[in-house]
C-alpha positions, 0 to 999 in steps of 0.5 A: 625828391619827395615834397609836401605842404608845411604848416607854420606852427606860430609863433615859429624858431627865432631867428627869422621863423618864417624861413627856419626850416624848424618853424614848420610840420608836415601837413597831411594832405592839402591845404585850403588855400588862404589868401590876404594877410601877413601871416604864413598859413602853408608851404609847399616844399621839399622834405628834409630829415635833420639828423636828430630829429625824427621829424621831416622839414621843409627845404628853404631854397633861397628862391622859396624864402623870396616867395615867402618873403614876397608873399607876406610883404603882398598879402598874397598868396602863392601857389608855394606859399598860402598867407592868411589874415 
């Protein structure tokens, strides 16, 4: 299974952007990372191909939406999940 980093794209795809697979584009490369705020910079994740859309998305298990939801709730980074101011 391939995987990649994400950006978030704000404001994101209601419902719930941080955890809809539609609120984030592939980044090329790697990321800096950032650290100490409540917004979603990054994701490290698996890709996906929704039917319809040319575009790959992230895989959102449930364990990577806690570690988002974790993440925004600390203000910490994670090494799947980069937060910034």
């Amino acid at each position: 299974m391939a995987f990649s980093y994400f950006r978030f794209a704000t404001p994101g795809v209601t419902p719930n952007p941080v955890i809809n697979p539609l609120s984030y584009v592939q980044f090329s490369g790697t990321p800096p990372f950032t650290t100490g705020g409540p917004n979603v910079a990054f994701i490290w994740a698996s890709v996906q191909i929704f039917a319809g859309s040319p575009l790959p998305r992230p895989i959102l298990t449930g364990v990577l939406q806690a570690e988002i939801n974790t993440a925004i709730a600390t203000l910490t980074s994670t090494p799947n999940v980069y937060v910034k101011p």
